[in-house]
C-alpha positions as CSV (number, residue, x, y, z in Angstrom):
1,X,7.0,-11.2,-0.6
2,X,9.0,-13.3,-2.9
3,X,6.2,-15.7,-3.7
4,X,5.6,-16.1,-7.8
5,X,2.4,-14.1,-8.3
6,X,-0.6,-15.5,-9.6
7,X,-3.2,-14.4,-12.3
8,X,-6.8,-15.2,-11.4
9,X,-9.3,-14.8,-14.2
10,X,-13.2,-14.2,-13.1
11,X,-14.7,-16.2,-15.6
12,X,-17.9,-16.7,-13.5
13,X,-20.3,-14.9,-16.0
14,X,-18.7,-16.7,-19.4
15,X,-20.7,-17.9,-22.3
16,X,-23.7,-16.4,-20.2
17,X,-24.1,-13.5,-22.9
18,X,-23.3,-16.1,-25.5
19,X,-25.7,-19.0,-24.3
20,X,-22.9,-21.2,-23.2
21,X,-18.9,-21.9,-23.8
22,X,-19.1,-23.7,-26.9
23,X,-21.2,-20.9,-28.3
24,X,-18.5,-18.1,-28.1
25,X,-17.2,-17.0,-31.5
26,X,-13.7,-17.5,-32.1
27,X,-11.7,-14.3,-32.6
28,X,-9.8,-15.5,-35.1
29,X,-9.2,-18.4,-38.0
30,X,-7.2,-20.7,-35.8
31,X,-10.5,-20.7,-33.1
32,X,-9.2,-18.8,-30.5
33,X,-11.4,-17.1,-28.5
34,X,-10.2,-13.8,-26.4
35,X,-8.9,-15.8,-23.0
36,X,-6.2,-17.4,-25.4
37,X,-4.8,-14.1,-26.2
38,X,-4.7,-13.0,-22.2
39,X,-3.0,-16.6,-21.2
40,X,-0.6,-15.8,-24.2
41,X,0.2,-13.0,-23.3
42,X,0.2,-13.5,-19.3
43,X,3.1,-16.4,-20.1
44,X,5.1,-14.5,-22.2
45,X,4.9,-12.0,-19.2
46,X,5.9,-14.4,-16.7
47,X,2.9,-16.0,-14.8
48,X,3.0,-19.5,-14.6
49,X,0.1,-19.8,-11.9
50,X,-3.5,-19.1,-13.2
51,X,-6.6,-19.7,-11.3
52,X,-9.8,-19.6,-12.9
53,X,-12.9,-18.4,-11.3
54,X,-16.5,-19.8,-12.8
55,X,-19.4,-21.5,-11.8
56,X,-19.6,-24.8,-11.1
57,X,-22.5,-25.6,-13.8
58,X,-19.7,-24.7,-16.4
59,X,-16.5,-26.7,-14.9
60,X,-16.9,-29.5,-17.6
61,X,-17.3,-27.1,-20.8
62,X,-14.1,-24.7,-19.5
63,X,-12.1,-27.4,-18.8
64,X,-12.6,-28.7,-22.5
65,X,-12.7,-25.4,-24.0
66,X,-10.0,-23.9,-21.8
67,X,-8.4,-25.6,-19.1
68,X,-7.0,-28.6,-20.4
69,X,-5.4,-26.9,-22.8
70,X,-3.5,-24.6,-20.5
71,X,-2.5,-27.3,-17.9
72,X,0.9,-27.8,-20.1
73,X,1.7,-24.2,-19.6
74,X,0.6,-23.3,-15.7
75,X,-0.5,-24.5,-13.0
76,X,-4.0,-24.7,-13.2
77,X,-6.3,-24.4,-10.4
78,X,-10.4,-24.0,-10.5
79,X,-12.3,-22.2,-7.5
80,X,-16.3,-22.0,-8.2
81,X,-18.0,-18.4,-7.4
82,X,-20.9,-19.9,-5.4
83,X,-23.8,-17.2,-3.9
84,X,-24.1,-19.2,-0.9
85,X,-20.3,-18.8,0.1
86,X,-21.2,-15.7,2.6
87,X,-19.3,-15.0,6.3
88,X,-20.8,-16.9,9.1
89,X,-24.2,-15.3,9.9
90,X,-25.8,-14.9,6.5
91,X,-28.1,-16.3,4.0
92,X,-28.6,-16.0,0.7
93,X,-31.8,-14.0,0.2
94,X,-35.0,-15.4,-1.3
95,X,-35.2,-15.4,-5.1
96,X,-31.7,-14.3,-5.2
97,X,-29.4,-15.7,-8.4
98,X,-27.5,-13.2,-9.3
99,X,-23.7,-13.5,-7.7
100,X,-22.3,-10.7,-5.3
101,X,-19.8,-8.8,-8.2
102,X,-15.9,-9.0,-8.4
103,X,-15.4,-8.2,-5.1
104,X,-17.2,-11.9,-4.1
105,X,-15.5,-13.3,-6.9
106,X,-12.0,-12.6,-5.9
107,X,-13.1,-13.8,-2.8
108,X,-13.8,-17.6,-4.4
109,X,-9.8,-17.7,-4.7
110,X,-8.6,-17.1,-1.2
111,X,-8.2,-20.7,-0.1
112,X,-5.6,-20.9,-3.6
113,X,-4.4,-17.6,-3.4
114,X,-1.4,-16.7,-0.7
115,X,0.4,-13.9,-2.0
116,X,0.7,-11.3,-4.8
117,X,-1.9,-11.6,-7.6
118,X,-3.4,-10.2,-11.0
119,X,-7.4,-9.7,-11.3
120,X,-8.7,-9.9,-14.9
121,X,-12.3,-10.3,-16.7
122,X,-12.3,-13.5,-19.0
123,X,-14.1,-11.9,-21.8
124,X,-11.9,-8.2,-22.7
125,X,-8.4,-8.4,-24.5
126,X,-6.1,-6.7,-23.0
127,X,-3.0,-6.5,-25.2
128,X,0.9,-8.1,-24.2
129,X,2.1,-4.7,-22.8
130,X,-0.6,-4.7,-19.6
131,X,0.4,-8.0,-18.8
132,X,4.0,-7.5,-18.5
133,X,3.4,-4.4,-17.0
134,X,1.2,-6.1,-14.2
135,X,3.5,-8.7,-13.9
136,X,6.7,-6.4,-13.8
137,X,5.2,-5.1,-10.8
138,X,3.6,-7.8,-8.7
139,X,7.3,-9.4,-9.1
140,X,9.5,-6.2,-7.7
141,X,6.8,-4.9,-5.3
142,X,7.8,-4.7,-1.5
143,X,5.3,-3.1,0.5
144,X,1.9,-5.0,0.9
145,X,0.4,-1.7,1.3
146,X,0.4,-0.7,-2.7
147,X,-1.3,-2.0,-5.2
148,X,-1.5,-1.2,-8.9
149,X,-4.3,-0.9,-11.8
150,X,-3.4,-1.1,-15.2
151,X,-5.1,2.4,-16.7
152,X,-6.4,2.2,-20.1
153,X,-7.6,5.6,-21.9
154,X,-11.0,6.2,-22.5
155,X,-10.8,6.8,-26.2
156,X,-9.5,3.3,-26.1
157,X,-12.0,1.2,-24.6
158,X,-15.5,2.2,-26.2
159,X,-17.1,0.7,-29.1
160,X,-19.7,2.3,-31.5
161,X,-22.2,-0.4,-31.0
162,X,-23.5,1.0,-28.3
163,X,-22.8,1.5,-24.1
164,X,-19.8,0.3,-22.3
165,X,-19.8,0.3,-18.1
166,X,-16.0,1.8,-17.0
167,X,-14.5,2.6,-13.9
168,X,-13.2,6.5,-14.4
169,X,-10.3,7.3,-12.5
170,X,-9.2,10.2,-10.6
171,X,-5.2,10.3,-10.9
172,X,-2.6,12.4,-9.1
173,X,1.2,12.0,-9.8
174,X,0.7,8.6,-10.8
175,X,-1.4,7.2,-7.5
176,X,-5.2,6.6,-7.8
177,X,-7.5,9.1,-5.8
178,X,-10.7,7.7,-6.5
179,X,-12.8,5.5,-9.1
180,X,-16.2,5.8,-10.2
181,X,-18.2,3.3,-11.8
182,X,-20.3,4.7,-14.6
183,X,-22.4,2.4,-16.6
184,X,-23.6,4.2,-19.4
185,X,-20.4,5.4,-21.6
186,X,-21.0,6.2,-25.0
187,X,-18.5,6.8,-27.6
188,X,-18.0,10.8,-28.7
189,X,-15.8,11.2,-31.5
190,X,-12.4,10.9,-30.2
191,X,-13.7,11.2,-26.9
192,X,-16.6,9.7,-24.8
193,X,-19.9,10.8,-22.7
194,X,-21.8,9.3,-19.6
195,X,-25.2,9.3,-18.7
196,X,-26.7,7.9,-15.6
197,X,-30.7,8.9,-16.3
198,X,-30.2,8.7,-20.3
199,X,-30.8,12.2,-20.8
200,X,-28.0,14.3,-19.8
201,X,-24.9,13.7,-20.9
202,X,-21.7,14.3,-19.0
203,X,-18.0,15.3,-21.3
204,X,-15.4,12.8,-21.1
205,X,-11.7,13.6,-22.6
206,X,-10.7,11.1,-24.7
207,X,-7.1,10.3,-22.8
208,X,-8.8,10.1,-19.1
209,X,-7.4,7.2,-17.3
210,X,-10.0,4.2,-16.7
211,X,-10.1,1.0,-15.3
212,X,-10.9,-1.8,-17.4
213,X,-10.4,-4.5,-14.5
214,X,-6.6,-5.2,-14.3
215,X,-5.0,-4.8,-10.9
216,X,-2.2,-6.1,-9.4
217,X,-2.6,-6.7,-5.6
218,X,-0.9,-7.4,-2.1
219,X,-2.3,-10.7,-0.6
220,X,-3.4,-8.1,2.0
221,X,-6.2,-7.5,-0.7
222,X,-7.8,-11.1,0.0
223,X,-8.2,-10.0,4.1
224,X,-9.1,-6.7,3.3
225,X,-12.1,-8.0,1.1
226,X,-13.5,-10.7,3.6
227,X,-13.8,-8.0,6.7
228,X,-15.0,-5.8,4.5
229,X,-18.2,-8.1,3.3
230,X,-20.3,-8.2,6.3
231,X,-20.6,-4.3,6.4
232,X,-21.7,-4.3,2.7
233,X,-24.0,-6.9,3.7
234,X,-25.4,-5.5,6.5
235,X,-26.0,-1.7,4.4
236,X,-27.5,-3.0,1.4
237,X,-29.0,-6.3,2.2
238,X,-31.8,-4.6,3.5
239,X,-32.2,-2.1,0.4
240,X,-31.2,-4.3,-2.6
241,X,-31.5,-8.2,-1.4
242,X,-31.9,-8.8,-4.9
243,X,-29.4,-7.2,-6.7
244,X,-26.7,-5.6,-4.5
245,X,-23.5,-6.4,-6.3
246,X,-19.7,-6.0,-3.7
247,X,-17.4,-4.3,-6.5
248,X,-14.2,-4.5,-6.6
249,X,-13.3,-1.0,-6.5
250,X,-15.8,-0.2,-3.9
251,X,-13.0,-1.8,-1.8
252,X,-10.0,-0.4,-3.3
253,X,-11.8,3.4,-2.9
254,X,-12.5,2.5,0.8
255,X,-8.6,1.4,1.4
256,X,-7.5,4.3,0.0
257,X,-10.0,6.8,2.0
258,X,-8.4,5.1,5.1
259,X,-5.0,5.9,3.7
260,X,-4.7,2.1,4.6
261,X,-3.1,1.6,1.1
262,X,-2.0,3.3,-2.2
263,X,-2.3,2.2,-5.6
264,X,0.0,3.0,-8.4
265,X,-1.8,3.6,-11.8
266,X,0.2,2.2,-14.4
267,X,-0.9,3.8,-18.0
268,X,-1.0,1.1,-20.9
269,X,-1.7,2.5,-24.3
270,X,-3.0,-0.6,-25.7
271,X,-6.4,-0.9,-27.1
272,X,-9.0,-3.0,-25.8
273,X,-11.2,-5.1,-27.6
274,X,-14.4,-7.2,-26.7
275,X,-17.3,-8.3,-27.6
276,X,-20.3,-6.4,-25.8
277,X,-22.3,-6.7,-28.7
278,X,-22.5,-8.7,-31.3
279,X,-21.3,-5.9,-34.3
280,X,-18.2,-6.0,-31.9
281,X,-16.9,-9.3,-33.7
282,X,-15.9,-8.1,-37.1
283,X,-13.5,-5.1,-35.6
284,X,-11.7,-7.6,-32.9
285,X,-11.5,-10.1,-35.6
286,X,-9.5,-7.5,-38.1
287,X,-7.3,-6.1,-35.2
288,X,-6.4,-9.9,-34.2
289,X,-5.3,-10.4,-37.2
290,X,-3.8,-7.0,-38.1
291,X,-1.7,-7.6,-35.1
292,X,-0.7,-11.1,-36.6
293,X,0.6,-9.4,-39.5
294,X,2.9,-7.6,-37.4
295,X,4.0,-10.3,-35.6
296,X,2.9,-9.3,-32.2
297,X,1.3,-13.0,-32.0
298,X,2.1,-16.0,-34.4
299,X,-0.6,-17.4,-36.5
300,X,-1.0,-20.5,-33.9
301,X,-0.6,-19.5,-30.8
302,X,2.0,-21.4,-28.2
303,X,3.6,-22.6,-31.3
Protein backbone atom coordinates (compact mmCIF):
# COMPACT_ATOMS: atom_id res chain seq x y z
CA UNK A 1 0.00 0.00 0.00
CA UNK A 2 2.34 2.74 -1.00
CA UNK A 3 -0.28 4.76 -2.82
CA UNK A 4 -0.45 8.70 -1.48
CA UNK A 5 -3.59 8.70 0.60
CA UNK A 6 -6.36 10.81 -0.22
CA UNK A 7 -8.71 13.08 1.96
CA UNK A 8 -12.35 13.03 0.85
CA UNK A 9 -14.57 15.69 2.38
CA UNK A 10 -18.64 14.88 2.50
CA UNK A 11 -19.79 18.16 1.68
CA UNK A 12 -23.12 16.81 0.33
CA UNK A 13 -25.33 18.61 2.96
CA UNK A 14 -23.33 22.23 2.79
CA UNK A 15 -24.90 25.61 2.98
CA UNK A 16 -28.20 23.47 3.40
CA UNK A 17 -28.49 24.70 7.23
CA UNK A 18 -27.26 28.01 5.85
CA UNK A 19 -29.62 28.41 2.72
CA UNK A 20 -26.87 28.00 0.35
CA UNK A 21 -22.74 28.36 -0.07
CA UNK A 22 -22.62 31.98 -0.40
CA UNK A 23 -24.68 32.31 2.67
CA UNK A 24 -22.09 30.66 5.15
CA UNK A 25 -20.58 33.12 7.59
CA UNK A 26 -16.93 33.46 7.46
CA UNK A 27 -15.08 32.34 10.52
CA UNK A 28 -12.88 34.93 10.49
CA UNK A 29 -11.80 38.64 9.09
CA UNK A 30 -10.02 37.40 6.13
CA UNK A 31 -13.50 35.32 4.93
CA UNK A 32 -12.60 32.04 5.60
CA UNK A 33 -15.06 29.77 6.24
CA UNK A 34 -14.22 26.38 8.39
CA UNK A 35 -13.24 24.00 5.11
CA UNK A 36 -10.23 26.53 4.70
CA UNK A 37 -8.95 25.65 8.07
CA UNK A 38 -9.33 21.62 7.38
CA UNK A 39 -7.53 22.07 3.66
CA UNK A 40 -4.85 24.15 5.67
CA UNK A 41 -4.30 22.07 7.81
CA UNK A 42 -4.67 18.64 5.71
CA UNK A 43 -1.63 20.24 3.41
CA UNK A 44 0.48 21.13 6.00
CA UNK A 45 -0.16 17.34 7.06
CA UNK A 46 0.74 15.97 3.84
CA UNK A 47 -2.41 15.32 1.59
CA UNK A 48 -2.14 16.55 -1.67
CA UNK A 49 -5.28 14.61 -3.10
CA UNK A 50 -8.76 15.88 -1.91
CA UNK A 51 -11.97 14.77 -3.25
CA UNK A 52 -14.99 16.51 -2.50
CA UNK A 53 -18.25 14.97 -2.08
CA UNK A 54 -21.63 17.32 -2.74
CA UNK A 55 -24.58 17.51 -4.72
CA UNK A 56 -24.68 18.20 -8.04
CA UNK A 57 -27.20 21.36 -7.60
CA UNK A 58 -24.25 22.98 -5.67
CA UNK A 59 -21.13 22.07 -8.17
CA UNK A 60 -21.08 25.75 -9.51
CA UNK A 61 -21.27 27.66 -6.04
CA UNK A 62 -18.36 25.09 -4.39
CA UNK A 63 -16.29 25.38 -7.16
CA UNK A 64 -16.36 29.38 -6.75
CA UNK A 65 -16.39 29.33 -3.10
CA UNK A 66 -14.07 26.44 -2.70
CA UNK A 67 -12.70 24.48 -5.35
CA UNK A 68 -10.97 26.71 -7.54
CA UNK A 69 -9.17 28.06 -4.99
CA UNK A 70 -7.74 24.76 -3.86
CA UNK A 71 -6.80 23.42 -7.46
CA UNK A 72 -3.22 25.23 -6.94
CA UNK A 73 -2.66 23.17 -3.85
CA UNK A 74 -4.16 19.45 -4.67
CA UNK A 75 -5.47 17.57 -6.92
CA UNK A 76 -8.94 18.31 -6.98
CA UNK A 77 -11.58 15.92 -7.88
CA UNK A 78 -15.59 16.23 -7.51
CA UNK A 79 -17.91 13.08 -7.11
CA UNK A 80 -21.84 14.07 -6.67
CA UNK A 81 -23.77 12.04 -3.78
CA UNK A 82 -26.80 11.19 -5.92
CA UNK A 83 -29.93 9.11 -4.14
CA UNK A 84 -30.46 7.27 -7.23
CA UNK A 85 -26.81 5.70 -7.24
CA UNK A 86 -28.17 2.26 -5.48
CA UNK A 87 -26.65 -1.55 -6.41
CA UNK A 88 -28.37 -3.07 -9.32
CA UNK A 89 -31.91 -4.12 -8.20
CA UNK A 90 -33.14 -1.07 -6.37
CA UNK A 91 -35.11 2.05 -6.70
CA UNK A 92 -35.29 4.97 -5.04
CA UNK A 93 -38.44 4.92 -3.01
CA UNK A 94 -41.46 7.29 -3.65
CA UNK A 95 -41.28 10.69 -2.08
CA UNK A 96 -37.84 9.92 -1.00
CA UNK A 97 -35.14 13.14 -0.93
CA UNK A 98 -33.31 12.68 1.77
CA UNK A 99 -29.64 10.93 0.83
CA UNK A 100 -28.64 7.50 2.33
CA UNK A 101 -25.97 8.99 5.27
CA UNK A 102 -22.06 8.77 5.17
CA UNK A 103 -21.94 5.43 4.56
CA UNK A 104 -23.65 6.31 0.76
CA UNK A 105 -21.55 9.20 0.73
CA UNK A 106 -18.27 7.57 0.84
CA UNK A 107 -19.62 5.36 -1.48
CA UNK A 108 -19.98 8.52 -4.30
CA UNK A 109 -15.97 8.34 -4.25
CA UNK A 110 -15.12 4.88 -5.15
CA UNK A 111 -14.72 5.27 -8.94
CA UNK A 112 -11.74 8.25 -7.55
CA UNK A 113 -10.74 6.53 -4.71
CA UNK A 114 -8.02 3.33 -4.96
CA UNK A 115 -6.31 3.23 -1.89
CA UNK A 116 -5.84 4.60 1.62
CA UNK A 117 -8.07 7.56 2.53
CA UNK A 118 -9.30 10.22 5.22
CA UNK A 119 -13.23 10.72 5.75
CA UNK A 120 -14.14 14.18 7.14
CA UNK A 121 -17.58 16.39 7.51
CA UNK A 122 -17.15 19.78 5.54
CA UNK A 123 -18.69 21.91 8.24
CA UNK A 124 -16.65 20.91 11.91
CA UNK A 125 -12.98 22.18 12.47
CA UNK A 126 -10.92 19.86 13.47
CA UNK A 127 -7.64 21.43 14.58
CA UNK A 128 -3.81 20.76 12.70
CA UNK A 129 -2.87 17.96 15.15
CA UNK A 130 -5.91 15.34 13.81
CA UNK A 131 -4.85 15.84 10.53
CA UNK A 132 -1.34 14.98 10.86
CA UNK A 133 -2.19 12.38 13.05
CA UNK A 134 -4.64 10.87 10.35
CA UNK A 135 -2.22 11.36 7.81
CA UNK A 136 0.85 9.93 9.88
CA UNK A 137 -1.00 6.87 9.80
CA UNK A 138 -2.67 6.34 6.45
CA UNK A 139 1.07 6.96 5.17
CA UNK A 140 3.00 4.09 7.46
CA UNK A 141 0.01 1.72 7.64
CA UNK A 142 0.56 -1.98 6.23
CA UNK A 143 -2.16 -4.11 6.92
CA UNK A 144 -5.53 -3.31 4.98
CA UNK A 145 -7.27 -4.85 7.81
CA UNK A 146 -6.83 -1.71 10.41
CA UNK A 147 -8.25 1.28 10.23
CA UNK A 148 -8.05 4.40 12.49
CA UNK A 149 -10.57 7.12 14.03
CA UNK A 150 -9.31 10.24 15.27
CA UNK A 151 -11.03 10.27 19.05
CA UNK A 152 -11.95 13.61 20.32
CA UNK A 153 -13.11 13.91 24.12
CA UNK A 154 -16.46 14.66 24.96
CA UNK A 155 -15.88 17.67 27.06
CA UNK A 156 -14.44 18.93 23.82
CA UNK A 157 -17.00 18.68 21.27
CA UNK A 158 -20.37 20.14 22.80
CA UNK A 159 -21.60 23.62 22.68
CA UNK A 160 -24.02 25.43 25.15
CA UNK A 161 -26.36 26.31 22.50
CA UNK A 162 -28.07 23.44 22.57
CA UNK A 163 -27.79 19.34 21.30
CA UNK A 164 -24.97 17.96 19.49
CA UNK A 165 -25.41 14.15 17.69
CA UNK A 166 -21.79 12.12 18.60
CA UNK A 167 -20.63 8.80 18.06
CA UNK A 168 -19.52 7.50 21.77
CA UNK A 169 -16.92 5.11 21.74
CA UNK A 170 -16.09 2.06 23.56
CA UNK A 171 -12.11 1.81 23.78
CA UNK A 172 -9.80 -1.05 24.95
CA UNK A 173 -5.98 -0.64 24.87
CA UNK A 174 -6.15 1.74 22.21
CA UNK A 175 -8.56 -0.47 19.59
CA UNK A 176 -12.27 0.56 19.11
CA UNK A 177 -14.92 -2.02 20.53
CA UNK A 178 -17.92 -0.47 19.59
CA UNK A 179 -19.60 3.07 18.68
CA UNK A 180 -22.86 4.29 19.36
CA UNK A 181 -24.56 7.04 17.78
CA UNK A 182 -26.49 9.20 20.20
CA UNK A 183 -28.18 12.19 19.00
CA UNK A 184 -29.17 14.09 21.82
CA UNK A 185 -25.91 15.20 23.80
CA UNK A 186 -26.15 18.05 25.98
CA UNK A 187 -23.38 19.88 27.61
CA UNK A 188 -23.04 19.10 31.63
CA UNK A 189 -20.59 21.24 33.26
CA UNK A 190 -17.26 19.74 32.41
CA UNK A 191 -18.90 16.78 31.31
CA UNK A 192 -21.92 15.91 29.04
CA UNK A 193 -25.55 13.90 29.16
CA UNK A 194 -27.64 12.00 26.55
CA UNK A 195 -31.12 11.58 26.08
CA UNK A 196 -32.90 9.52 23.55
CA UNK A 197 -36.78 10.22 24.76
CA UNK A 198 -35.91 13.83 26.21
CA UNK A 199 -36.57 12.90 29.61
CA UNK A 200 -34.02 10.79 31.14
CA UNK A 201 -30.84 11.69 31.09
CA UNK A 202 -27.84 9.29 30.80
CA UNK A 203 -24.06 10.52 32.69
CA UNK A 204 -21.32 11.13 30.37
CA UNK A 205 -17.53 11.70 31.63
CA UNK A 206 -16.19 14.54 30.28
CA UNK A 207 -12.82 12.76 28.76
CA UNK A 208 -14.82 9.70 27.05
CA UNK A 209 -13.48 9.08 23.67
CA UNK A 210 -16.01 10.16 20.69
CA UNK A 211 -16.10 10.20 17.23
CA UNK A 212 -16.53 13.32 15.48
CA UNK A 213 -16.14 11.76 11.85
CA UNK A 214 -12.40 11.50 11.20
CA UNK A 215 -11.21 8.05 10.08
CA UNK A 216 -8.44 6.90 8.27
CA UNK A 217 -9.23 3.77 6.11
CA UNK A 218 -7.87 0.72 4.01
CA UNK A 219 -9.31 0.90 0.46
CA UNK A 220 -10.73 -2.37 1.68
CA UNK A 221 -13.30 0.16 3.34
CA UNK A 222 -14.79 1.11 -0.20
CA UNK A 223 -15.66 -2.98 -0.96
CA UNK A 224 -16.62 -3.47 2.42
CA UNK A 225 -19.33 -0.65 2.17
CA UNK A 226 -20.87 -1.61 -1.32
CA UNK A 227 -21.60 -5.44 -0.23
CA UNK A 228 -22.64 -4.27 2.68
CA UNK A 229 -25.64 -1.88 1.10
CA UNK A 230 -28.01 -4.31 -0.29
CA UNK A 231 -28.46 -5.99 3.21
CA UNK A 232 -29.16 -2.53 4.83
CA UNK A 233 -31.42 -2.08 1.97
CA UNK A 234 -33.17 -4.97 2.13
CA UNK A 235 -33.82 -4.66 6.48
CA UNK A 236 -34.86 -1.23 6.50
CA UNK A 237 -36.30 -0.42 3.20
CA UNK A 238 -39.27 -1.95 4.18
CA UNK A 239 -39.53 -0.15 7.74
CA UNK A 240 -38.11 3.42 7.04
CA UNK A 241 -38.27 3.97 2.94
CA UNK A 242 -38.29 7.43 3.88
CA UNK A 243 -35.73 8.04 6.05
CA UNK A 244 -33.32 5.07 6.64
CA UNK A 245 -29.91 6.71 6.64
CA UNK A 246 -26.41 3.78 5.95
CA UNK A 247 -23.97 5.34 8.67
CA UNK A 248 -20.78 5.11 8.54
CA UNK A 249 -20.08 3.50 11.65
CA UNK A 250 -22.81 1.08 11.36
CA UNK A 251 -20.19 -0.51 8.94
CA UNK A 252 -17.12 -0.02 10.87
CA UNK A 253 -19.13 -1.76 14.19
CA UNK A 254 -20.19 -4.64 11.78
CA UNK A 255 -16.38 -5.21 10.51
CA UNK A 256 -15.24 -5.31 13.73
CA UNK A 257 -18.04 -7.80 15.17
CA UNK A 258 -16.76 -10.11 12.41
CA UNK A 259 -13.26 -9.55 13.70
CA UNK A 260 -12.83 -8.81 9.86
CA UNK A 261 -10.83 -5.71 10.88
CA UNK A 262 -9.48 -3.53 13.80
CA UNK A 263 -9.37 -0.01 14.22
CA UNK A 264 -6.82 1.97 16.15
CA UNK A 265 -8.29 5.00 18.06
CA UNK A 266 -5.96 7.65 17.88
CA UNK A 267 -6.84 10.41 20.85
CA UNK A 268 -6.46 14.11 19.65
CA UNK A 269 -6.84 16.68 22.33
CA UNK A 270 -7.80 19.44 20.13
CA UNK A 271 -11.05 21.21 20.40
CA UNK A 272 -13.66 21.21 18.01
CA UNK A 273 -15.61 23.92 16.76
CA UNK A 274 -18.77 24.39 14.54
CA UNK A 275 -21.45 26.01 13.85
CA UNK A 276 -24.77 23.96 14.83
CA UNK A 277 -26.36 26.92 15.75
CA UNK A 278 -26.21 30.12 15.06
CA UNK A 279 -24.90 31.48 18.80
CA UNK A 280 -22.00 29.04 17.81
CA UNK A 281 -20.41 31.82 15.54
CA UNK A 282 -19.10 34.28 18.04
CA UNK A 283 -16.98 31.44 20.14
CA UNK A 284 -15.37 29.83 16.70
CA UNK A 285 -14.77 33.24 15.61
CA UNK A 286 -12.63 34.18 19.02
CA UNK A 287 -10.86 30.75 19.10
CA UNK A 288 -9.85 31.36 15.18
CA UNK A 289 -8.49 34.09 16.01
CA UNK A 290 -7.00 33.35 19.47
CA UNK A 291 -5.20 30.65 17.70
CA UNK A 292 -3.93 33.41 15.12
CA UNK A 293 -2.43 35.10 17.90
CA UNK A 294 -0.42 32.21 18.67
CA UNK A 295 0.58 31.61 15.42
CA UNK A 296 -0.88 28.25 14.90
CA UNK A 297 -2.33 29.76 11.52
CA UNK A 298 -1.07 33.06 9.81
CA UNK A 299 -3.55 35.85 9.38
CA UNK A 300 -4.05 34.85 5.46
CA UNK A 301 -4.03 31.56 5.08
CA UNK A 302 -1.59 29.70 2.27
CA UNK A 303 0.42 32.89 2.50
Amino acid sequence: MSKEPTLVIMAAGMGSRFGGLKQIEPVDSQGHIIIDFSLFDAYRAGFRKVVFIIKKEIEEDFRLCIGNRMEKWFDVQYVFQDTADLPAGYTVPEGRTKPWGTGHAILSARDVVDGPFAAINADDFYGPTAFSTIYDFLATNKDEDVYAMVGYRMRNTVTENGSVARGICEVENGVLKSITECTKIFKDGADAKFTEDGETFTHVPGETIVSMNLWGFTGKMMDELWNRFPAFLDENLPVNPLKCEYFLPFVVNEQIAENLSSVRVLPCEEVWYGVTYKEDLASVKNAIQAMKDQGIYTKELWK
